[in-house]
N, CA, C and O atoms as a GROMACS GRO file, in nm:
protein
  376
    1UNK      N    1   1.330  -2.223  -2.725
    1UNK     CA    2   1.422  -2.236  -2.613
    1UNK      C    3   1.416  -2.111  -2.524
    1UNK      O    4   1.424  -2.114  -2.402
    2UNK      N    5   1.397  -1.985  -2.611
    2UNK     CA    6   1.398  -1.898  -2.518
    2UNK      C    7   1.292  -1.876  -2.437
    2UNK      O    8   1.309  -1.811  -2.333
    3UNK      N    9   1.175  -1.922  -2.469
    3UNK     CA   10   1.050  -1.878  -2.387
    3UNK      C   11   1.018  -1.998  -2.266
    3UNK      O   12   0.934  -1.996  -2.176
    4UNK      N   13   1.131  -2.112  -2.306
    4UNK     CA   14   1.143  -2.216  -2.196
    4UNK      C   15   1.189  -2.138  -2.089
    4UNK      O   16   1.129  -2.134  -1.982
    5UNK      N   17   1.324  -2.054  -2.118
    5UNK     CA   18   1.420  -2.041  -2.062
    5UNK      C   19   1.351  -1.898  -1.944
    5UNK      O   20   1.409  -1.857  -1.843
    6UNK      N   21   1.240  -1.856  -1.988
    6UNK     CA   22   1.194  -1.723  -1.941
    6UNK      C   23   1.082  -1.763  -1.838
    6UNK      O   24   1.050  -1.686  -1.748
    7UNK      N   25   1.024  -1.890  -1.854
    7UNK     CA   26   0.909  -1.920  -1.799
    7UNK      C   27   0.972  -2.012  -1.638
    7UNK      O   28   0.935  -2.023  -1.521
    8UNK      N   29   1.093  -2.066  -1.732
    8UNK     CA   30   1.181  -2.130  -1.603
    8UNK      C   31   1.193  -2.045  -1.462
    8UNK      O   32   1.148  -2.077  -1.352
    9UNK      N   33   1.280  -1.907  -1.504
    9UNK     CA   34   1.345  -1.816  -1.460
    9UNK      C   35   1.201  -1.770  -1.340
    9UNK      O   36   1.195  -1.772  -1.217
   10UNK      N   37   1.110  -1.733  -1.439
   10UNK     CA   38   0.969  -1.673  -1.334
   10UNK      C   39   0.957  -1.839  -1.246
   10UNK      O   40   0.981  -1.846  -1.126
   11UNK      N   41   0.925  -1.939  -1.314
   11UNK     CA   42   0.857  -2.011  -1.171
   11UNK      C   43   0.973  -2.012  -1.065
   11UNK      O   44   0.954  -2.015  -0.943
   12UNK      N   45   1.116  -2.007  -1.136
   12UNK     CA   46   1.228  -2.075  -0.997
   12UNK      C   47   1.196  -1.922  -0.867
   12UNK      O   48   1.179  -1.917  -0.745
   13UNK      N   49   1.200  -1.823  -0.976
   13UNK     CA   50   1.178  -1.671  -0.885
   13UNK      C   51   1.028  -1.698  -0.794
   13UNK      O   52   1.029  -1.670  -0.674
   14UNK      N   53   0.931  -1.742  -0.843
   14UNK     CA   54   0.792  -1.743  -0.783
   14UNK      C   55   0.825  -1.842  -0.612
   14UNK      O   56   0.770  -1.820  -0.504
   15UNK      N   57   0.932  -1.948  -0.645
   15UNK     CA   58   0.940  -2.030  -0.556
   15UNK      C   59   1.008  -2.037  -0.422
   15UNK      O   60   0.991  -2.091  -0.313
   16UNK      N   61   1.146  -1.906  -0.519
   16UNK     CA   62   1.238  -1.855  -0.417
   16UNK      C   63   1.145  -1.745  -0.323
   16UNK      O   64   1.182  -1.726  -0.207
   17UNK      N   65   1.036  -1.681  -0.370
   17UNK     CA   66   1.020  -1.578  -0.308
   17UNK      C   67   0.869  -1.603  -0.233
   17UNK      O   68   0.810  -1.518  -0.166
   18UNK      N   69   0.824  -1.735  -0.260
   18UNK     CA   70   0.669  -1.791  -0.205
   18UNK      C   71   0.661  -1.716  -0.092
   18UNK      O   72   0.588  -1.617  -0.088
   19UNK      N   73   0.742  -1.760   0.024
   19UNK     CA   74   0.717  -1.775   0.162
   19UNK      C   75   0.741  -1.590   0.177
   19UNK      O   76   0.726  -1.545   0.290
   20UNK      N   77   0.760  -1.535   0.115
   20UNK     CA   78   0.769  -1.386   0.153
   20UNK      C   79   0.662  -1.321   0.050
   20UNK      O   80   0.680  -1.204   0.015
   21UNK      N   81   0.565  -1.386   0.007
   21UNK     CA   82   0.442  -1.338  -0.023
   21UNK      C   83   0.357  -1.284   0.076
   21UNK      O   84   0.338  -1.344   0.182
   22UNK      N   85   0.293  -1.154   0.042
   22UNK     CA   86   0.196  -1.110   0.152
   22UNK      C   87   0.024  -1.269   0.113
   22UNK      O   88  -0.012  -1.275  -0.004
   23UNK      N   89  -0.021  -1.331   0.177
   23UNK     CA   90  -0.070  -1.393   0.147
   23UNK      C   91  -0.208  -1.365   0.162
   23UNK      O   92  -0.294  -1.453   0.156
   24UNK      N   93  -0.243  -1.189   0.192
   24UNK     CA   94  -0.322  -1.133   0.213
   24UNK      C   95  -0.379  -1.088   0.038
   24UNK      O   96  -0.493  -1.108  -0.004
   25UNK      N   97  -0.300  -1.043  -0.018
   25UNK     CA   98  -0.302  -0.954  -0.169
   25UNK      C   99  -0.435  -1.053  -0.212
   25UNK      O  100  -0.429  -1.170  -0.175
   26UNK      N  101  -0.542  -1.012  -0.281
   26UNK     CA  102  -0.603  -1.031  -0.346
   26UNK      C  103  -0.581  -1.009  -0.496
   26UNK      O  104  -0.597  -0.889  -0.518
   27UNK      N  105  -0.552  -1.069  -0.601
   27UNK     CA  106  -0.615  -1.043  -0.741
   27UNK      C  107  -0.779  -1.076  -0.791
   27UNK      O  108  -0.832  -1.185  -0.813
   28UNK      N  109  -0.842  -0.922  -0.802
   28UNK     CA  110  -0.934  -0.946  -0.863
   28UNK      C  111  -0.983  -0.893  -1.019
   28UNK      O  112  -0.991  -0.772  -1.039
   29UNK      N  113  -1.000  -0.946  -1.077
   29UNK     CA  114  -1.021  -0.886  -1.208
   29UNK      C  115  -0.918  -0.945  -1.283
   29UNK      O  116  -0.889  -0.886  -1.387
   30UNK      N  117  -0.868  -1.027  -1.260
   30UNK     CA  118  -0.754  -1.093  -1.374
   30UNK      C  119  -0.750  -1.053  -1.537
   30UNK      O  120  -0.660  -1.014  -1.612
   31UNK      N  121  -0.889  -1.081  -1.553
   31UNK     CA  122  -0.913  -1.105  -1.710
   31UNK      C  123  -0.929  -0.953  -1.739
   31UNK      O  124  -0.882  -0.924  -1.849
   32UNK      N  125  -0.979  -0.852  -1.675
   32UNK     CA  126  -0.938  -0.672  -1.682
   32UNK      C  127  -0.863  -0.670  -1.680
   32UNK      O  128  -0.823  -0.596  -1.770
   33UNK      N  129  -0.726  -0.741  -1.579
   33UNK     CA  130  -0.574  -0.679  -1.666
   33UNK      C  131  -0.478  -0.780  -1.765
   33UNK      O  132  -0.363  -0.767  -1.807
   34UNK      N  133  -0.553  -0.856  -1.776
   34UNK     CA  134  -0.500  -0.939  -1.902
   34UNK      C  135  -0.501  -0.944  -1.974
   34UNK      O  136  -0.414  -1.008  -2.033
   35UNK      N  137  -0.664  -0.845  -2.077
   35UNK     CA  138  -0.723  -0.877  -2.180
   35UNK      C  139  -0.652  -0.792  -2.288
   35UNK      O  140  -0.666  -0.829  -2.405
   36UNK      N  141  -0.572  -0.676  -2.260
   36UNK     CA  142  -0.524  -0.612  -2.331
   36UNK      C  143  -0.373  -0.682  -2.405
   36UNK      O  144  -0.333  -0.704  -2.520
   37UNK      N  145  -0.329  -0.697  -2.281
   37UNK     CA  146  -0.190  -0.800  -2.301
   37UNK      C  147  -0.224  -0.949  -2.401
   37UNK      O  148  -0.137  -1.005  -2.468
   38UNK      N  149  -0.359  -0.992  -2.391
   38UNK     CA  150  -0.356  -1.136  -2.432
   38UNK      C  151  -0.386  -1.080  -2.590
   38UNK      O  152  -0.348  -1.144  -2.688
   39UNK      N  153  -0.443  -0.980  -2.598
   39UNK     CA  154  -0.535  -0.942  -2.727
   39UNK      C  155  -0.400  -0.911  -2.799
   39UNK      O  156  -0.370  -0.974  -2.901
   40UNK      N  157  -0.324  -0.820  -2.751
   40UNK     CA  158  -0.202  -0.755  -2.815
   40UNK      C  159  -0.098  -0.845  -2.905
   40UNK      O  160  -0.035  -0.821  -3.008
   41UNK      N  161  -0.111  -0.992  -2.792
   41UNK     CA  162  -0.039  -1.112  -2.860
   41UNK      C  163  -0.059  -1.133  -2.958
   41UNK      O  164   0.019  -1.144  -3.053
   42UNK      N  165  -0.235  -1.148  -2.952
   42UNK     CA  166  -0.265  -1.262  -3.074
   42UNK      C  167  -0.241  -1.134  -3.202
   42UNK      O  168  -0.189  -1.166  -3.309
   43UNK      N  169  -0.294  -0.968  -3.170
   43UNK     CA  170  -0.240  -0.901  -3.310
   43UNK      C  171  -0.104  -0.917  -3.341
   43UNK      O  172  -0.084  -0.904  -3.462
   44UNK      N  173  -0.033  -0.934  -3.296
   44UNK     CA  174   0.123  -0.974  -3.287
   44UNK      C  175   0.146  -1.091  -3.372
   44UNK      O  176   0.215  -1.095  -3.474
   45UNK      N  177   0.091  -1.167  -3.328
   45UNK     CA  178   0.094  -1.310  -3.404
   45UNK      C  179   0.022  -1.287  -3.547
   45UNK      O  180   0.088  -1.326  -3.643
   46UNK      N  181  -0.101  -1.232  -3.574
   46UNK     CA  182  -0.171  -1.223  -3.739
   46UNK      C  183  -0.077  -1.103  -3.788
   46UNK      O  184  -0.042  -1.098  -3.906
   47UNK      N  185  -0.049  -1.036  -3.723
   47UNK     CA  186   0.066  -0.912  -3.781
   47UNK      C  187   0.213  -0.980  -3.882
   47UNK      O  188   0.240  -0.954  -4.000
   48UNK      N  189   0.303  -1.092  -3.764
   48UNK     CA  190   0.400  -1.181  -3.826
   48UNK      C  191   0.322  -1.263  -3.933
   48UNK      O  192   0.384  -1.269  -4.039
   49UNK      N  193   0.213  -1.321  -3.934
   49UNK     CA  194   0.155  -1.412  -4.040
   49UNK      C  195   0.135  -1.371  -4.163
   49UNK      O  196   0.152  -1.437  -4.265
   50UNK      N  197   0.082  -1.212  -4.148
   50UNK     CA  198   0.038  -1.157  -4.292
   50UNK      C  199   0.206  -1.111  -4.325
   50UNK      O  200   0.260  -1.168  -4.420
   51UNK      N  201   0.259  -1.041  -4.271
   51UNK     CA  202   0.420  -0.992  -4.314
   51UNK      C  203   0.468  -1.109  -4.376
   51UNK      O  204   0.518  -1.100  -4.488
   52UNK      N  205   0.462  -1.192  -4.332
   52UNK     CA  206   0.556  -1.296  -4.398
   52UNK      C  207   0.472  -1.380  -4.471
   52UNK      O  208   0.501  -1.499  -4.457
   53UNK      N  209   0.350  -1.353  -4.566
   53UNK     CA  210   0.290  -1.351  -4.689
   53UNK      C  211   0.294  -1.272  -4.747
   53UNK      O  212   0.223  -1.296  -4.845
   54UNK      N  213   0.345  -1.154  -4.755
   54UNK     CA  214   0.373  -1.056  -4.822
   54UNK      C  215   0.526  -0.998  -4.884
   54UNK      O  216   0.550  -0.917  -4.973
   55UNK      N  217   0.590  -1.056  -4.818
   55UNK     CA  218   0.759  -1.011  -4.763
   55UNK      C  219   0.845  -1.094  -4.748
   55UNK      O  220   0.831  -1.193  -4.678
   56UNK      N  221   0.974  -1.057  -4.829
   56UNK     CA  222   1.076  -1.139  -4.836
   56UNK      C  223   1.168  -1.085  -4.760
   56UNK      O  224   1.155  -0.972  -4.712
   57UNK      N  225   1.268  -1.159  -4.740
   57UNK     CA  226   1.391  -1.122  -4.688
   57UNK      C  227   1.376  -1.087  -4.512
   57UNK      O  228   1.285  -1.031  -4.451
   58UNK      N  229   1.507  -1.148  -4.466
   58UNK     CA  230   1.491  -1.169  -4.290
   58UNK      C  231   1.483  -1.057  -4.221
   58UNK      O  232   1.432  -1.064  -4.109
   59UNK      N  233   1.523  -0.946  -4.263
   59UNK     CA  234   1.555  -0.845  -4.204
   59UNK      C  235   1.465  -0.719  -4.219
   59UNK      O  236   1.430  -0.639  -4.132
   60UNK      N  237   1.432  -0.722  -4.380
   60UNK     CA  238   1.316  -0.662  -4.400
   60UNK      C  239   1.161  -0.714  -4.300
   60UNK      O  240   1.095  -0.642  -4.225
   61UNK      N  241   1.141  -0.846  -4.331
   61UNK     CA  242   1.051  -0.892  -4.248
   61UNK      C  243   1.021  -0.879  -4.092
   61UNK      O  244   0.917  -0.897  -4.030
   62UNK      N  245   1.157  -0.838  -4.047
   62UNK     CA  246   1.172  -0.868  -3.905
   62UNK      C  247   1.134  -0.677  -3.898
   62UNK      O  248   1.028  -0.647  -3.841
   63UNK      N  249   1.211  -0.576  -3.948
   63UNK     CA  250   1.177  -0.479  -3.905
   63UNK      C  251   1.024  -0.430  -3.942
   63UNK      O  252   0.976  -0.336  -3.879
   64UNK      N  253   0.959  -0.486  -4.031
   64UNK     CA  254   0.795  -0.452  -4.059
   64UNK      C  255   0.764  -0.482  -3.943
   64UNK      O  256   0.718  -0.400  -3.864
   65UNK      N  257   0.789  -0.628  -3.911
   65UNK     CA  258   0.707  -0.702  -3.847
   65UNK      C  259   0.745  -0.651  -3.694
   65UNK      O  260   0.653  -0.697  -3.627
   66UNK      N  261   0.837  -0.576  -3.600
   66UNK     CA  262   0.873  -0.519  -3.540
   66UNK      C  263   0.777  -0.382  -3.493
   66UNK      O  264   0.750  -0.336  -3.383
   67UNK      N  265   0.746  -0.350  -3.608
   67UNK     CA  266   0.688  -0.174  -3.676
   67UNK      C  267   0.525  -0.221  -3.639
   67UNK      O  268   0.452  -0.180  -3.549
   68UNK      N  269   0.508  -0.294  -3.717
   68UNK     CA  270   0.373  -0.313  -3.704
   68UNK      C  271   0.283  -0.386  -3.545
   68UNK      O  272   0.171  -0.356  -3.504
   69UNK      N  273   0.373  -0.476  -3.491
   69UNK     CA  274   0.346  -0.507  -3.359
   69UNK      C  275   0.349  -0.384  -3.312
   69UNK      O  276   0.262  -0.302  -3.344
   70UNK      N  277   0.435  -0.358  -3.242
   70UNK     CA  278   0.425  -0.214  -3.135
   70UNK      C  279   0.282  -0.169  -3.177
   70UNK      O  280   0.183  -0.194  -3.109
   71UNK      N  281   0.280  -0.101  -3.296
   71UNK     CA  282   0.161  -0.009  -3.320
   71UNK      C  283  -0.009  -0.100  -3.252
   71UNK      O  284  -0.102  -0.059  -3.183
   72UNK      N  285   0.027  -0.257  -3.329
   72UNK     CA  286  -0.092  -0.341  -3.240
   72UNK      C  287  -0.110  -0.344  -3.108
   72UNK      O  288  -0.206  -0.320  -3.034
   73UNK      N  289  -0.009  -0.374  -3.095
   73UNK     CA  290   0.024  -0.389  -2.895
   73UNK      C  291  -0.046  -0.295  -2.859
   73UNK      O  292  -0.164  -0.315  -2.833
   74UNK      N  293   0.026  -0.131  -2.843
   74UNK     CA  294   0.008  -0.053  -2.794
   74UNK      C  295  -0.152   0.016  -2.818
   74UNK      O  296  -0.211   0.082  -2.732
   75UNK      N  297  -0.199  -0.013  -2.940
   75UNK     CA  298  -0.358  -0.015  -3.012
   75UNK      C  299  -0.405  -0.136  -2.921
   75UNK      O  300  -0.516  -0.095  -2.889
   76UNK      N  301  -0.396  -0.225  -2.877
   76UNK     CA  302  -0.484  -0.315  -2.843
   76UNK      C  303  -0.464  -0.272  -2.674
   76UNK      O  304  -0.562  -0.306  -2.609
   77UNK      N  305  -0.352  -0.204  -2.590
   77UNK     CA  306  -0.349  -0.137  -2.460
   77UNK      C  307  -0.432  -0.033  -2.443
   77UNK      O  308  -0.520  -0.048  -2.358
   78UNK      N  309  -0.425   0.086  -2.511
   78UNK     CA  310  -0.510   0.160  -2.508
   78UNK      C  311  -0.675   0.125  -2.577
   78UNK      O  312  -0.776   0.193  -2.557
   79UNK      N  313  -0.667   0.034  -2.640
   79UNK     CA  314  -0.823  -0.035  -2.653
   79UNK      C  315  -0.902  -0.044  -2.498
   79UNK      O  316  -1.006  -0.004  -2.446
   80UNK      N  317  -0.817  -0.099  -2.473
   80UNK     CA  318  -0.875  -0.180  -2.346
   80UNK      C  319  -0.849  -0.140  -2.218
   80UNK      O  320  -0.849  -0.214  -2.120
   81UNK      N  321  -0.812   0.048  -2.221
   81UNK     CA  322  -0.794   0.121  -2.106
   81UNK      C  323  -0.681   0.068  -2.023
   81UNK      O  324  -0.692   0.056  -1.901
   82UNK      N  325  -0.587   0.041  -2.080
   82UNK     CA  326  -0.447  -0.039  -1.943
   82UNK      C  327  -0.431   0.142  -1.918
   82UNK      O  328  -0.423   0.244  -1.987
   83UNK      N  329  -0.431   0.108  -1.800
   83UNK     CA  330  -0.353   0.256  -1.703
   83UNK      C  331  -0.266   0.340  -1.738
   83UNK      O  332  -0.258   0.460  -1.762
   84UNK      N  333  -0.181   0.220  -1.734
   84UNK     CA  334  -0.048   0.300  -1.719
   84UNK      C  335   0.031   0.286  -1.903
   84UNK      O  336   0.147   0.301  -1.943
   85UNK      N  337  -0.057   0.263  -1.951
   85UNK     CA  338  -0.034   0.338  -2.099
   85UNK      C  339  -0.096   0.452  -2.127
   85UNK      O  340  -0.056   0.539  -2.204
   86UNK      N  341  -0.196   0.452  -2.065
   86UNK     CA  342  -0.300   0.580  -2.113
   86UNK      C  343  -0.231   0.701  -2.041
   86UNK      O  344  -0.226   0.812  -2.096
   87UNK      N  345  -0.174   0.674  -1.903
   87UNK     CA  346  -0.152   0.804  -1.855
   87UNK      C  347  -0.006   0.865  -1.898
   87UNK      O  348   0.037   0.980  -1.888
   88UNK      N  349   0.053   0.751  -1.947
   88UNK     CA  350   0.192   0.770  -2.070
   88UNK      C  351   0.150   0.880  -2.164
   88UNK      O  352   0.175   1.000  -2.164
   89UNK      N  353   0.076   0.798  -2.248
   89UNK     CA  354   0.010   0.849  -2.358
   89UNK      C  355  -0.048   1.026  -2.298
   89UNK      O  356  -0.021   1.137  -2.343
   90UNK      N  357  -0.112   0.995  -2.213
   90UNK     CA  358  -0.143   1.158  -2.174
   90UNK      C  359  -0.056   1.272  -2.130
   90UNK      O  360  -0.072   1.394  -2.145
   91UNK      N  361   0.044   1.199  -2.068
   91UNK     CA  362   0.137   1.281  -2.004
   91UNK      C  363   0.257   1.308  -2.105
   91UNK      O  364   0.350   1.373  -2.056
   92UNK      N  365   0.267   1.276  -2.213
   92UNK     CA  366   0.354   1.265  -2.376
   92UNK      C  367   0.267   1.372  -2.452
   92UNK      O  368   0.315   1.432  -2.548
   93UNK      N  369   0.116   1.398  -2.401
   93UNK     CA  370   0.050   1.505  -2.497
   93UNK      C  371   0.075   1.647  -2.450
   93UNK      O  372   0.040   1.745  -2.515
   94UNK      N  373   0.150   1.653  -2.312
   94UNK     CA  374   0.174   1.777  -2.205
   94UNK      C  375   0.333   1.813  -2.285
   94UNK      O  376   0.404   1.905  -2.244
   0.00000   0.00000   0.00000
């Protein structure tokens, strides 16, 4: 329900705000800024699968499984050079 409820929210926003699109903007490279985000999911997803073959209890499970995403996510962002993690990441080493 909730990811109905999120996907709703973006198209009604995409629709309210069409006509005040610059209709100039180009996206190029889609799959360069997606691949990190799409990759991050799916570790996200085998991350919850193995936790909860391993692990009991809701809460325990939920905070592994919490612990261990981020670390994928953010491993599969800086895999794949996203920007504006890396210059996080750099500007956190200052």
């Amino acid at each position: 329900v909730a990811a109905f409820t999120t996907i709703a929210a973006q198209v009604i926003g995409v629709v309210f705000t069409w006509k005040h699109i610059d209709k100039n903007i180009r996206i190029e490279g889609i799959w360069n800024m997606l691949k990190g985000p799409v990759i991050g999911c799916i570790g996200i997803v085998i991350v919850s699968l193995i936790v909860d073959l391993f692990l009991e209890g809701t809460f325990v499970v939920f905070l592994v499984t919490v612990f261990f995403s981020v670390i994928v996510y953010v491993a599969a962002l800086v895999g794949f050079r996203n920007e504006l993690v890396v210059r996080m990441l750099e500007s956190m080493r200052k």
